[in-house]
Every structure is written in structure tokens, then in C-alpha cells.
C-alpha positions in Angstrom: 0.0 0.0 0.0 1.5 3.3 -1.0 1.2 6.1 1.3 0.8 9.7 0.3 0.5 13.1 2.3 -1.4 15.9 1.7 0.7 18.3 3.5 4.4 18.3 3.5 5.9 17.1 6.4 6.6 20.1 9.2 10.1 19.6 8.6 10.1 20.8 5.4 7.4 23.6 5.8 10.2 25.5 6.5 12.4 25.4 3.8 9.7 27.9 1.4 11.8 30.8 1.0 9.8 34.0 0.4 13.1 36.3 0.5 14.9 37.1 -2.9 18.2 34.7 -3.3 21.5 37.0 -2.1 24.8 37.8 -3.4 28.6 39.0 -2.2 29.4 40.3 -5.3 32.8 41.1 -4.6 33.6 37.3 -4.4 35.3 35.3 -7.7 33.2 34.1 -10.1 33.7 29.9 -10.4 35.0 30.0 -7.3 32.3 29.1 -4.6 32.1 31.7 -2.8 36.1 32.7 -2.2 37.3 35.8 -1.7 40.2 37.6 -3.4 43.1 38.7 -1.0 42.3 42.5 -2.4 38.8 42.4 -0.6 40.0 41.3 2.9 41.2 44.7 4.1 37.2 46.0 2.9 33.9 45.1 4.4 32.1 42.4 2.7 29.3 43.6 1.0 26.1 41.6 0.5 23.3 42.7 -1.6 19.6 41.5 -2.3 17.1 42.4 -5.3 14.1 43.6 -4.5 11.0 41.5 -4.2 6.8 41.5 -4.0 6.6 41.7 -0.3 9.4 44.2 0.8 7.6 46.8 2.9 8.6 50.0 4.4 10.0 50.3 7.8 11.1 46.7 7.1 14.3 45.8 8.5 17.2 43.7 7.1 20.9 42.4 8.5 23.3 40.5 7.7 24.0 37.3 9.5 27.5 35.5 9.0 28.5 32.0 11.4 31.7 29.9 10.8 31.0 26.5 8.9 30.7 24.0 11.3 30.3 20.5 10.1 29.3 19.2 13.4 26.9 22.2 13.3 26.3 22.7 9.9 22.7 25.0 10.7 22.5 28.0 9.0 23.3 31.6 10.9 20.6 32.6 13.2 19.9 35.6 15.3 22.9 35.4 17.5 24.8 35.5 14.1 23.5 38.9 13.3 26.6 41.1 12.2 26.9 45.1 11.7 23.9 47.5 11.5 20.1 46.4 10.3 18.9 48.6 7.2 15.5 50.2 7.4 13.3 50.0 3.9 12.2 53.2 3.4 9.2 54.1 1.7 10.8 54.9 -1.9 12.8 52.1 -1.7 9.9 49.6 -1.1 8.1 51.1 -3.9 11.4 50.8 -6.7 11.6 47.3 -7.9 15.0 48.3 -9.1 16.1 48.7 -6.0 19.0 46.7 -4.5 19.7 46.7 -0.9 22.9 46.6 0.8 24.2 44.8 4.1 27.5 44.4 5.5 29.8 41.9 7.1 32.5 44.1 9.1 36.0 43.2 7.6 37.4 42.7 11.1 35.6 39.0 10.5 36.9 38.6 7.6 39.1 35.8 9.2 40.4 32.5 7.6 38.0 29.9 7.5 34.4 29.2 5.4 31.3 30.6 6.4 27.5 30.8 6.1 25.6 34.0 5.8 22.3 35.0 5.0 20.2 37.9 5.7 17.0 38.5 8.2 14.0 40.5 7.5 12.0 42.0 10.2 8.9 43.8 9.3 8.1 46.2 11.6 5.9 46.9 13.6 4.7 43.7 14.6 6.0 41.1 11.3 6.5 37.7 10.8 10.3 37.3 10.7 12.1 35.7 7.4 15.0 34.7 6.4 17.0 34.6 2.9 18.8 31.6 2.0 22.2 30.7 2.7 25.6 31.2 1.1 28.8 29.6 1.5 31.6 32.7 1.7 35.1 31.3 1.9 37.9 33.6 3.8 41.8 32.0 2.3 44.5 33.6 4.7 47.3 30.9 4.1 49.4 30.8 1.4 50.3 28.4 -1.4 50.8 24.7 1.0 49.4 26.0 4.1 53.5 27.2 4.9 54.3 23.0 4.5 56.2 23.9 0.9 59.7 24.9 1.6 61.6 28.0 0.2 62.4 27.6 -3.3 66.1 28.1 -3.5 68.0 29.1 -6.6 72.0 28.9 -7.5 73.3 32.2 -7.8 73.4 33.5 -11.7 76.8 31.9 -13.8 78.8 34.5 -15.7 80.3 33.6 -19.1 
């Protein structure tokens, strides 16, 4: 006998995302997610498209948690990093709008990372969140300093 629901399970009511899908532009293209050595002295930038649903006085932030495999849950509100954007009224009503968060640079620490941005529509909203994105922070060089020092004879004159 072949069971069927009518309902997804509540473990996957969840996952509906109703929050536009997010970017870090300034990361290489190809590249899941790493970021170039000339970005890590800057503040990571992470922007979202506009959407059907944005209102004004809505509020949005950043939130950015080391990967964990033993924890690999997305960033929630203790992850919130920098200051919360307020939608203004012009910018709810511009569907060309793009908005802006930031991830200080002082995190901007070796390792891989999760971030995704929270929505707060105030007064009184339901709470959202965008998806996730994997954001990879490369402070070791070439080997991980295992490689030794390349060593070359000193030039022959003929």
C-alpha cells in the first residue's frame, strides 16, 4: 500500500523561501564563494534584489557563522553582524532597488562561512530569512607554509 500526504511534512514547511536569493558580489566568479586577498582589508558587501513583499520600515541584516560540520545550521539571530537597514518608503516602492548589508572586515578571518540575511517587518511582522551562502575567507598561502623556500643557485657568468 502506497502512502501519500497531503501536507508536507513540518520539517520541510520550512524550507519555502519567500526572501529574494542573495549575493557578495565582490567574491570570484567559479569560485564558490572565495574571496580575493584585495577584498579582505574591505567590508564584505552583501546585496539583495528587490521583491513582492518588501515593505517599508522593514528591517534587514546581515548574519554571517563559521562552517561547522558538526553544526552545519544555518546563521541565526545570535549571528547577526553590523547594523540592520531600514526600507524606506521609496525604496519599497522601486523594484530596481537593490539593498545593501554588510559583514564588518574585522571578520573577515580564515576559514568558510555561512551568511544570509533577516527580514523584520516592523511593527509587529513575521520574521524571514533569505537563504544561505557559503563565503570562503583564504589567509594561508600556497601549502598552508608545508612547501619549503624555493632556493636558486646564484646566476653563472660567461
Amino acid at each position: 500500500m502506497k502512502i501519500t500526504r497531503a501536507q508536507p511534512t513540518r520539517a520541510f514547511r520550512s524550507v519555502v523561501q519567500t526572501l529574494p536569493a542573495i549575493s557578495a558580489p565582490s567574491t570570484i566568479p567559479g569560485y564558490d564563494g572565495l574571496l580575493p586577498i584585495t577584498e579582505l582589508g574591505k567590508d564584505l558587501v552583501i546585496t539583495m534584489q528587490w521583491w513582492n513583499g518588501v515593505t517599508a520600515q522593514m528591517r534587514l541584516q546581515a548574519a554571517w557563522k563559521l562552517f561547522d560540520p558538526a553544526n552545519p545550521n544555518d546563521p541565526e539571530k545570535n549571528d547577526l553582524v553590523g547594523n540592520y537597514i531600514e526600507v524606506t518608503a521609496a525604496e519599497a516602492a522601486d523594484q530596481n532597488t537593490v539593498f545593501s548589508m554588510v559583514v564588518p572586515n574585522a571578520l573577515l578571518t580564515h576559514g568558510v562561512y555561512l551568511v544570509r540575511v533577516y527580514s523584520l517587518p516592523v511593527p509587529g511582522g513575521a520574521e524571514d530569512w533569505s537563504a544561505s551562502i557559503r563565503t570562503e575567507v583564504d589567509t594561508v598561502a600556497p601549502g598552508g607554509g608545508a612547501l619549503p623556500y624555493l632556493k636558486f643557485n646564484p646566476p653563472v657568468e660567461t
